[in-house]
N, CA and C of each residue as an Amber inpcrd file, in Angstrom:
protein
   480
   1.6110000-152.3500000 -25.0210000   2.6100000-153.2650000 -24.5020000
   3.4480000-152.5970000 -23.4200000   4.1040000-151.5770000 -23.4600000
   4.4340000-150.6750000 -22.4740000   3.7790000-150.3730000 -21.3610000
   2.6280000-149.9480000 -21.4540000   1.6430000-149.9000000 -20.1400000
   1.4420000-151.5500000 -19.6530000   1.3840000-152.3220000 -20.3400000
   1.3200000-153.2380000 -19.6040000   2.5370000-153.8910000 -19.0930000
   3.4650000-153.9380000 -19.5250000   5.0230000-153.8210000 -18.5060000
   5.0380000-152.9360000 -17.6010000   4.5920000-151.6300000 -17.7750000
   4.4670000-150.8850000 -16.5620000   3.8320000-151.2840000 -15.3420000
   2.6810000-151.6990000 -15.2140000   1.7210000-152.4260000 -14.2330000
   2.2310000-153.6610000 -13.6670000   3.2080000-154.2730000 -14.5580000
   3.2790000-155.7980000 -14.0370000   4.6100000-155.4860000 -13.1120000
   5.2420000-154.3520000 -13.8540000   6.9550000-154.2450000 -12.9800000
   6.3170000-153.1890000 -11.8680000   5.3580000-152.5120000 -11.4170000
   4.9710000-151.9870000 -10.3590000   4.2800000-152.8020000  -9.4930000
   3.3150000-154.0320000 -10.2250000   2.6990000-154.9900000  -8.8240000
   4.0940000-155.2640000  -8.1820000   5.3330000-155.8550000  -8.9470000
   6.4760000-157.0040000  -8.8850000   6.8600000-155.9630000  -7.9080000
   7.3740000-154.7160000  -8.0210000   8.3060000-154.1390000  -6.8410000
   7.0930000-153.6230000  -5.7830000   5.5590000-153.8740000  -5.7110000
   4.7710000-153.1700000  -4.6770000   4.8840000-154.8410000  -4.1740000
   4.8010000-156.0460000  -4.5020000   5.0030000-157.0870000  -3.9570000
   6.5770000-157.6290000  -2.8320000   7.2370000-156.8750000  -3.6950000
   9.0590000-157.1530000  -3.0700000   8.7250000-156.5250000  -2.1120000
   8.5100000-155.4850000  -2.0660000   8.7770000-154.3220000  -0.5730000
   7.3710000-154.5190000   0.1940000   6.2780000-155.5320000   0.1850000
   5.5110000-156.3170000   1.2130000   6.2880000-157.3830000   1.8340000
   6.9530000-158.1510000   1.2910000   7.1620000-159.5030000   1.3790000
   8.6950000-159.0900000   2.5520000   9.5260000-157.8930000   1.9050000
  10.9080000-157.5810000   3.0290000   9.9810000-157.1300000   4.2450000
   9.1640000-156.5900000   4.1430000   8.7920000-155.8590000   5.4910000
   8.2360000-156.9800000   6.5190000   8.1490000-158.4390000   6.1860000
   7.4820000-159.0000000   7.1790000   8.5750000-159.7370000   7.9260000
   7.8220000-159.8760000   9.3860000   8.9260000-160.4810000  10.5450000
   9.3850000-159.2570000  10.8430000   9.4190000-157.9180000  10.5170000
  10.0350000-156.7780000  10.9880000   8.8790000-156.1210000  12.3240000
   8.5850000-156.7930000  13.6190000   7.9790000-156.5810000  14.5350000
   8.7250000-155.5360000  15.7330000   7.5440000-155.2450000  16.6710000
   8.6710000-154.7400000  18.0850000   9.5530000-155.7300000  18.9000000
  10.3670000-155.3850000  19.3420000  10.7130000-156.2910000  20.5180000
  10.0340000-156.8930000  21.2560000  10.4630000-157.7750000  21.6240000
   9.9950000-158.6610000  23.0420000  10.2690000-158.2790000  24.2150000
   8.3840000-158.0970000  24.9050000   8.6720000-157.9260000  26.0100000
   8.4090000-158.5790000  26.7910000   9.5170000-159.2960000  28.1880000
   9.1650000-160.3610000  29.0400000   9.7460000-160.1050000  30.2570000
   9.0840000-161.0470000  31.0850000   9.5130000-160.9440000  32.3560000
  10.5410000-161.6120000  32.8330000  11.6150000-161.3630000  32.4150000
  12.9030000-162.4750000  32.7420000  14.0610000-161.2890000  31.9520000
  15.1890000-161.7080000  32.2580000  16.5890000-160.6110000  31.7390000
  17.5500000-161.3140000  31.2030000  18.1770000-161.0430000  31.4040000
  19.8870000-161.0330000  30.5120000  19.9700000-161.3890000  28.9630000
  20.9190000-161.0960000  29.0340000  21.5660000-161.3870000  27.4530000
  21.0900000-160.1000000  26.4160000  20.7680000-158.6290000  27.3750000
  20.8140000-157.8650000  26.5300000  19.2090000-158.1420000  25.6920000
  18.1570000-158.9170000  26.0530000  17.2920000-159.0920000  25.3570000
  16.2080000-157.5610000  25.9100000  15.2760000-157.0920000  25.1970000
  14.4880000-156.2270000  26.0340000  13.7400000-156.6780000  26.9970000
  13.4990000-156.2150000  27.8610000  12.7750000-156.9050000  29.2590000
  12.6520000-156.0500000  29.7440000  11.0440000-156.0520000  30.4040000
  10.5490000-155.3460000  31.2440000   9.0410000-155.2980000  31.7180000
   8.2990000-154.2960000  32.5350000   6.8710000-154.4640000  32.8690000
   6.1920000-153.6490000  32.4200000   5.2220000-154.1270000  32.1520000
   4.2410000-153.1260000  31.3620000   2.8120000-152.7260000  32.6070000
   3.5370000-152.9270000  33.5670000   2.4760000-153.1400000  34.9580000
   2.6960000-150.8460000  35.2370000   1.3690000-150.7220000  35.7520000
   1.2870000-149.3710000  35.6780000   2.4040000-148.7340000  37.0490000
   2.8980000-149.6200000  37.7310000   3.9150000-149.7350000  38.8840000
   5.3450000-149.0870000  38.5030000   5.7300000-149.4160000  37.0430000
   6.8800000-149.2260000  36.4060000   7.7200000-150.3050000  37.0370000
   8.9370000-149.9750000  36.2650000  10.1080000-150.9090000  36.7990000
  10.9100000-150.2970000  38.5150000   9.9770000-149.8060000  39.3420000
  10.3950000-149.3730000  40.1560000  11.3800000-148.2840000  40.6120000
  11.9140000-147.6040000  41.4900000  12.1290000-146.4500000  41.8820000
  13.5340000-145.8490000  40.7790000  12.8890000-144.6630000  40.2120000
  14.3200000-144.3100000  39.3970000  15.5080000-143.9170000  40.3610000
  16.6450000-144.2880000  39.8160000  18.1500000-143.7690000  40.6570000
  18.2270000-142.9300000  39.5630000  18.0490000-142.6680000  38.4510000
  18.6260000-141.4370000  37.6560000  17.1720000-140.3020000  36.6020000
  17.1440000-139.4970000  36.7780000  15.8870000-138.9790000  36.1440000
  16.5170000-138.0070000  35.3600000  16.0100000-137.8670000  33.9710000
  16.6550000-137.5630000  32.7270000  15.1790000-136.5230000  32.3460000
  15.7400000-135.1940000  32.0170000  14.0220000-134.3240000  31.4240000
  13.8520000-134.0660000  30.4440000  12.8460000-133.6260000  29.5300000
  13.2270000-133.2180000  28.0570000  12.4110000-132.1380000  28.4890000
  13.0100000-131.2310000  28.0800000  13.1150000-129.7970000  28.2510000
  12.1250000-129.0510000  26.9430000  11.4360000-127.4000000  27.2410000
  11.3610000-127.0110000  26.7560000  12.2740000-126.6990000  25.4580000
  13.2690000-126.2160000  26.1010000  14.5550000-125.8660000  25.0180000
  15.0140000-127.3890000  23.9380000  14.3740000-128.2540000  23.9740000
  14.3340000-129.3280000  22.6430000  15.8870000-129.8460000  23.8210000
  16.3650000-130.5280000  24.4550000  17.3150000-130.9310000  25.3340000
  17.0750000-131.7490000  26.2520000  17.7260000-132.5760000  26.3810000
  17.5290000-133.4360000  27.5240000  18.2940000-133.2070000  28.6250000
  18.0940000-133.2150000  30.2270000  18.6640000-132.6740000  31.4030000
  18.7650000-133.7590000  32.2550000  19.5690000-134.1960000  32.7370000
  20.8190000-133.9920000  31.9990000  21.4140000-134.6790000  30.9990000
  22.2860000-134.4470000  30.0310000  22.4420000-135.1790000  28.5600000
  22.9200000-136.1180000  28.7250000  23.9240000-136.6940000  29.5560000
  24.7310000-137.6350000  30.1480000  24.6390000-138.2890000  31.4010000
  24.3380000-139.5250000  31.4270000  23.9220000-140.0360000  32.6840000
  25.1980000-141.4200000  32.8770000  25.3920000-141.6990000  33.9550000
  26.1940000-142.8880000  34.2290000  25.1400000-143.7210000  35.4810000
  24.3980000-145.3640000  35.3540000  24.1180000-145.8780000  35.8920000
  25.0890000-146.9390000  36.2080000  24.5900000-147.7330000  37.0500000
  24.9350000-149.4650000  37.2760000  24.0220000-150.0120000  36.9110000
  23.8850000-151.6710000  36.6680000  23.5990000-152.2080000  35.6540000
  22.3680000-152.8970000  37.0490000  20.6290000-152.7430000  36.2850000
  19.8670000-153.0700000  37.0630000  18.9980000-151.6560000  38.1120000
  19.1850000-150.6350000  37.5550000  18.9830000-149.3890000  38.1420000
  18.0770000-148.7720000  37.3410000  17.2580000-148.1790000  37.2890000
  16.1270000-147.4390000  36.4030000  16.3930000-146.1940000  36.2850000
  15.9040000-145.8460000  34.9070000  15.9160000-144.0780000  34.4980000
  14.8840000-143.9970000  34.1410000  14.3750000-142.3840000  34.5860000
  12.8700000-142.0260000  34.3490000  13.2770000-140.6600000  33.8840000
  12.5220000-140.6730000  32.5200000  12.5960000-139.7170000  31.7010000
  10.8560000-138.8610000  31.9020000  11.1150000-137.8910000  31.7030000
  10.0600000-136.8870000  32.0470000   9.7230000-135.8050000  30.9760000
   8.8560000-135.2710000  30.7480000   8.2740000-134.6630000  29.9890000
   8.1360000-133.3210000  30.4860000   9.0970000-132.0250000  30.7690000
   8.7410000-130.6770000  31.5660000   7.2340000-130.6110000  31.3160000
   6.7240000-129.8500000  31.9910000   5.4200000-129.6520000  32.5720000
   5.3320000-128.2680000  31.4100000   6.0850000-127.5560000  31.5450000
   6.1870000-126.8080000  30.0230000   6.8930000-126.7880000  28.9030000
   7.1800000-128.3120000  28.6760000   7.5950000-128.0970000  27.6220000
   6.3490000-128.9590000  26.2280000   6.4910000-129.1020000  24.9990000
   6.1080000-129.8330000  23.8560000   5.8040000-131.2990000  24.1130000
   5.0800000-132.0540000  23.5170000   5.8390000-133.4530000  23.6090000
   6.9160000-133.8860000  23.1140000   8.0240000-134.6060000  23.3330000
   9.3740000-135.7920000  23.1080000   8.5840000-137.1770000  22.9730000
   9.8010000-137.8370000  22.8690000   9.9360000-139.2690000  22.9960000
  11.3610000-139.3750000  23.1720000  11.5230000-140.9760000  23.5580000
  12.9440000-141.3070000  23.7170000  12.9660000-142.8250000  22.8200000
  13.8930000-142.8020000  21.9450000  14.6470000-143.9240000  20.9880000
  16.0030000-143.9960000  21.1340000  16.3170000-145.0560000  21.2020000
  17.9950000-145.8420000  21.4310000  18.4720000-145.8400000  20.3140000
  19.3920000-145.3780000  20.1140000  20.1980000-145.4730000  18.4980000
  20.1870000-146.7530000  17.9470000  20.8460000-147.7530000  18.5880000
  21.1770000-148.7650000  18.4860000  20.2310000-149.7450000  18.0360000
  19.0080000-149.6470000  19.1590000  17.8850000-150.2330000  18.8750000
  16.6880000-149.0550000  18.7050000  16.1610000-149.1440000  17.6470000
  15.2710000-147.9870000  17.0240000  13.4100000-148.8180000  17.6500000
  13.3150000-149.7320000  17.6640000  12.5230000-150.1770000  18.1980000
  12.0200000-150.0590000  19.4750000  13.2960000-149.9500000  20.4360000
  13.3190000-149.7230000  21.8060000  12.8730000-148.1020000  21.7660000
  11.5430000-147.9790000  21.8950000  11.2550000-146.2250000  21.9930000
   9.8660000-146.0070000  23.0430000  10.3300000-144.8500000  23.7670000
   9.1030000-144.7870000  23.9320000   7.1580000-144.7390000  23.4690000
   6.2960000-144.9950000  24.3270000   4.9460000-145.5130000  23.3050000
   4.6330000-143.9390000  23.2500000   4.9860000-144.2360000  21.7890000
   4.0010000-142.7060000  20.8000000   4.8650000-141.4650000  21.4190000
   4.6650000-140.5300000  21.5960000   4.8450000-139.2670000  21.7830000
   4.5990000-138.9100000  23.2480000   5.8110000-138.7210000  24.5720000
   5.1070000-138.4370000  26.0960000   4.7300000-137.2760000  26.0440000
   3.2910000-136.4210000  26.9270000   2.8400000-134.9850000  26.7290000
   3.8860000-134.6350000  27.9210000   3.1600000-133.6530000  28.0610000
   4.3240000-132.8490000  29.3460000   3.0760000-133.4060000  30.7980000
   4.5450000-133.3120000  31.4530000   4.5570000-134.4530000  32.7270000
   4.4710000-136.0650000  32.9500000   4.4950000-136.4460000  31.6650000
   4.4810000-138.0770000  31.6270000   5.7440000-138.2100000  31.5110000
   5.8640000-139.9740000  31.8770000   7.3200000-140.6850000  32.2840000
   7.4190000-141.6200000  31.2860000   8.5000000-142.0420000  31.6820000
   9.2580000-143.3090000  30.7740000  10.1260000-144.1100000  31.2900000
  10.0280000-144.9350000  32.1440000  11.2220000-145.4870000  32.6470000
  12.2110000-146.8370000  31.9330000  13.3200000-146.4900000  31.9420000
  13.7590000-148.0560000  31.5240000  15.4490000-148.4000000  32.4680000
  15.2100000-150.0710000  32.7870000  16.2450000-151.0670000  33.4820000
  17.3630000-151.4450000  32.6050000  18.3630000-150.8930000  32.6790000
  19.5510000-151.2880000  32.0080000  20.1030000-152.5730000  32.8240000
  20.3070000-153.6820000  32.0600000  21.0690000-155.5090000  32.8480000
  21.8380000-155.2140000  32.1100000  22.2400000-154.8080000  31.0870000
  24.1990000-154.8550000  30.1400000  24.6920000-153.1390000  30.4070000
  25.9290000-153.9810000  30.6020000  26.9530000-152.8460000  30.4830000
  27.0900000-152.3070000  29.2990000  27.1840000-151.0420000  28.9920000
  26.8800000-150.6300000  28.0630000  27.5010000-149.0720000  27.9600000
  27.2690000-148.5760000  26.6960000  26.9330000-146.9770000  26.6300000
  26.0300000-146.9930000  25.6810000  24.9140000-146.0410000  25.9860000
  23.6300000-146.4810000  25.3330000  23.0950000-144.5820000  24.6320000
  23.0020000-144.6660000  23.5100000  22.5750000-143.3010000  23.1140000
  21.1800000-143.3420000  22.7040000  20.7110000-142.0350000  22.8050000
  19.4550000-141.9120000  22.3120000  19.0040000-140.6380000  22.4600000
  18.1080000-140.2230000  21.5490000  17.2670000-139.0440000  20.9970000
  15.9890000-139.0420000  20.8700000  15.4600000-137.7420000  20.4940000
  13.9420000-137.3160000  20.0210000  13.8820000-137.4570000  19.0380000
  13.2290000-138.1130000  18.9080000  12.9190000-138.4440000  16.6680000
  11.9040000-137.4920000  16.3480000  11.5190000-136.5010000  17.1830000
  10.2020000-135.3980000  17.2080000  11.4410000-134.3030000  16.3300000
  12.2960000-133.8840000  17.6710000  12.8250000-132.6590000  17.1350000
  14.7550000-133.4220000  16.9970000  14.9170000-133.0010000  15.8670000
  16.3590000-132.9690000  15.5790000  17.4900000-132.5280000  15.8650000
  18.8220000-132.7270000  16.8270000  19.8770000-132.6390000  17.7840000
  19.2370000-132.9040000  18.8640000  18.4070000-133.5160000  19.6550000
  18.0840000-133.8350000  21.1600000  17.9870000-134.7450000  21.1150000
  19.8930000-135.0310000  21.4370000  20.1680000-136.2970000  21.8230000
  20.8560000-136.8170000  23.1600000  21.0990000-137.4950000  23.9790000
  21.7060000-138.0920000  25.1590000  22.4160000-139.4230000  25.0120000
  22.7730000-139.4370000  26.2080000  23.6760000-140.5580000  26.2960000
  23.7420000-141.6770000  27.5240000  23.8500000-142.9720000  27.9740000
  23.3540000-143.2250000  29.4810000  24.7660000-144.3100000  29.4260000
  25.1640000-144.0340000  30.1670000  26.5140000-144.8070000  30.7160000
  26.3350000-146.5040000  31.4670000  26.2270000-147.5300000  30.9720000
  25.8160000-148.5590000  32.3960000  27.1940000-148.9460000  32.5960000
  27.6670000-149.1510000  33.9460000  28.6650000-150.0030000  34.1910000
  28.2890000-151.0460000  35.2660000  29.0390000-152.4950000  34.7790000
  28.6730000-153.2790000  35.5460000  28.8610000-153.2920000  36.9470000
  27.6200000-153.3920000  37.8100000  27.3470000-153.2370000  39.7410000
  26.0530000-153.9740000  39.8810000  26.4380000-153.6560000  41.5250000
  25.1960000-154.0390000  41.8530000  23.8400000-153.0760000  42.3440000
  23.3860000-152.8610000  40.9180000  22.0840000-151.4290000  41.2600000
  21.1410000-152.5620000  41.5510000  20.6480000-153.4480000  41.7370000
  19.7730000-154.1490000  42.3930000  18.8680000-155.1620000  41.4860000
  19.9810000-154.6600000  40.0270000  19.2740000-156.2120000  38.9140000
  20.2940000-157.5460000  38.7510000  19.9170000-157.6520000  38.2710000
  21.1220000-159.0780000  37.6870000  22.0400000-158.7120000  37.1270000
  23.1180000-158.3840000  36.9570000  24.3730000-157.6980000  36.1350000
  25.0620000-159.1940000  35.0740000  25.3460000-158.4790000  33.8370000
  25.2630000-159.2170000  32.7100000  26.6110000-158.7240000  31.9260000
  27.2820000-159.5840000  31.1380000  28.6250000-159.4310000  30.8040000
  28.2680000-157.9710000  30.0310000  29.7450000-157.6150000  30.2950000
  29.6220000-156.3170000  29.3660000  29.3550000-156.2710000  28.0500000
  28.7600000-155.3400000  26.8230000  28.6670000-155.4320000  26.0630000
  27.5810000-154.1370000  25.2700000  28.4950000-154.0370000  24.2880000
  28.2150000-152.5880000  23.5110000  26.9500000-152.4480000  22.4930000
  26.9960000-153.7070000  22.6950000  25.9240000-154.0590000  21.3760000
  24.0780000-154.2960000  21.9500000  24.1980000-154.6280000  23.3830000
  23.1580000-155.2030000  23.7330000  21.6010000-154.0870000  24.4420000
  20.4140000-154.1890000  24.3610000  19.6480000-153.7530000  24.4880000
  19.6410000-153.4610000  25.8910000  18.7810000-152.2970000  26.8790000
  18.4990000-152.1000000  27.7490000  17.1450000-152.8520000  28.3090000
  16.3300000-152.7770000  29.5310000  15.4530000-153.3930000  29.5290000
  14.5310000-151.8630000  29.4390000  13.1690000-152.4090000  29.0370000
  12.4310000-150.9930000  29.1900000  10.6380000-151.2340000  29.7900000
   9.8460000-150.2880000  30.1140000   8.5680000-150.4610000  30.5810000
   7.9210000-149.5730000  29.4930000   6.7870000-150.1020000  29.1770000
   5.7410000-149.9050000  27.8820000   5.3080000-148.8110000  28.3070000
   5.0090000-148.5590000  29.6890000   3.7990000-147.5680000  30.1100000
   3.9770000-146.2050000  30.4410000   4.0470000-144.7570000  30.1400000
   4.1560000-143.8810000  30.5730000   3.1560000-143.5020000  31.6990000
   3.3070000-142.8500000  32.2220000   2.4270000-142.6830000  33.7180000
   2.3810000-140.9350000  33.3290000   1.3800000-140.4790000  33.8490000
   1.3450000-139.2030000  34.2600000   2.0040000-138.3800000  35.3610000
């Protein structure tokens, strides 16, 4: 009788924790902006010319740690040529990450439309973290009410 309560209260909680995990997908990615939604191209072009380039370093660090954009401006994150692989994840939004692991010399670019302060780290190695400043201008996207809460736009594709 015990073993068989055992089995039935292990399907019951291997069933609960299937059933929470669904609808838990990536973001959406599209070709249109505002409202803080993710947006961006997955075209091998990128989101066009970075104004700010951010490195992850041998030394487990990102160069530079602190960035200040305008809103509609691209950052391209880079992979030193000697260093490990990184990635880059948004605190905020854990979804918003780069695809898989960049090797050294691959990119990452992403379009900030909200004003923001936007953090993020290596989920590889632990303390390599940064920070990206948006304030609302005109870097050459659509500029979108301010707001602390809202997603950046980003591109799927790392490039070599």
């Amino acid at each position: 009788m015990t073993r068989m309560r055992s089995i039935v209260t292990t399907a019951g909680v291997g069933l609960a924790i299937s059933l929470s995990a669904c609808g838990n997908g990536p973001p959406e990615v599209a070709a249109g902006g505002g409202g803080g939604s993710v947006v961006g191209s997955a075209a091998a072009s990128g989101l066009g010319a970075p104004t700010t380039k951010v490195t992850a370093t041998s030394a487990n660090q990102f160069s530079p740690g602190n960035s200040t954009v305008a809103t509609g401006q691209v950052i391209q994150w880079t992979v030193a040529s000697d260093s490990v692989p990184h990635n880059v994840t948004f605190d905020a939004n854990g979804n918003l990450t780069s695809p898989g692991s960049l090797g050294p010399g691959e990119t990452w670019q992403v379009k900030f439309t909200v004003a923001g302060t936007y953090a993020f780290h290596c989920t590889i190695h632990d303390g390599m973290n940064g920070q990206i400043t948006v304030t609302a201008g005109s870097g050459g996207g659509a500029a979108a009410s301010p707001s602390s809460s809202s997603s950046p736009s980003a591109s799927a594709s790392p490039t070599p």
